[in-house]
N, C-alpha and C positions, 0 to 999 in steps of 0.2 A: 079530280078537280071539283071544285064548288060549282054548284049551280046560282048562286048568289049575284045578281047584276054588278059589275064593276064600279065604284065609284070614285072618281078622285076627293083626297081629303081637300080643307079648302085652305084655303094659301093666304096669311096674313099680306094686308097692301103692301107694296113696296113703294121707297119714299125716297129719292136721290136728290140734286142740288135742283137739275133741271125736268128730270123725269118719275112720274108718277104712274105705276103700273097696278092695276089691279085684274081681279079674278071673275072672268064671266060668266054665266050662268051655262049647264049644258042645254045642247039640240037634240034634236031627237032621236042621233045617231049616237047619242053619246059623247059628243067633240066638248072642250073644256077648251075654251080661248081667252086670250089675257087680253086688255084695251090698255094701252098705252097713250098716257099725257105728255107732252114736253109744254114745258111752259116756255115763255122766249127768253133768248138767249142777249140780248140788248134791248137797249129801247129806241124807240123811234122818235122822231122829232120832229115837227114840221118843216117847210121849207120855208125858207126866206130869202126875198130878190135883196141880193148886194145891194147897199146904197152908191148910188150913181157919181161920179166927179161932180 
């Protein structure tokens, strides 16, 4: 076996309708973790009181 530190290669962004995944930096253990975006999924809209009879 190599005595070479392990490294993961690095992982182009991913890019979907509502979710954006990308590639995080390691720790000091070595962990490789992805952060995930969801953008939303509808929009919001204020409220508004019924007009009255």
């Amino acid at each position: 076996m190599s005595d070479a530190p392990k490294t993961r290669p690095k992982v182009p962004e991913g890019k979907s309708r509502f979710v954006k995944t990308t590639q995080q930096a390691p720790n000091a253990k070595g962990f490789v973790g992805y952060k995930t975006t969801w953008e939303p999924f509808q929009k919001e809209v204020p409220y508004k009181t019924p007009k009255k009879p």
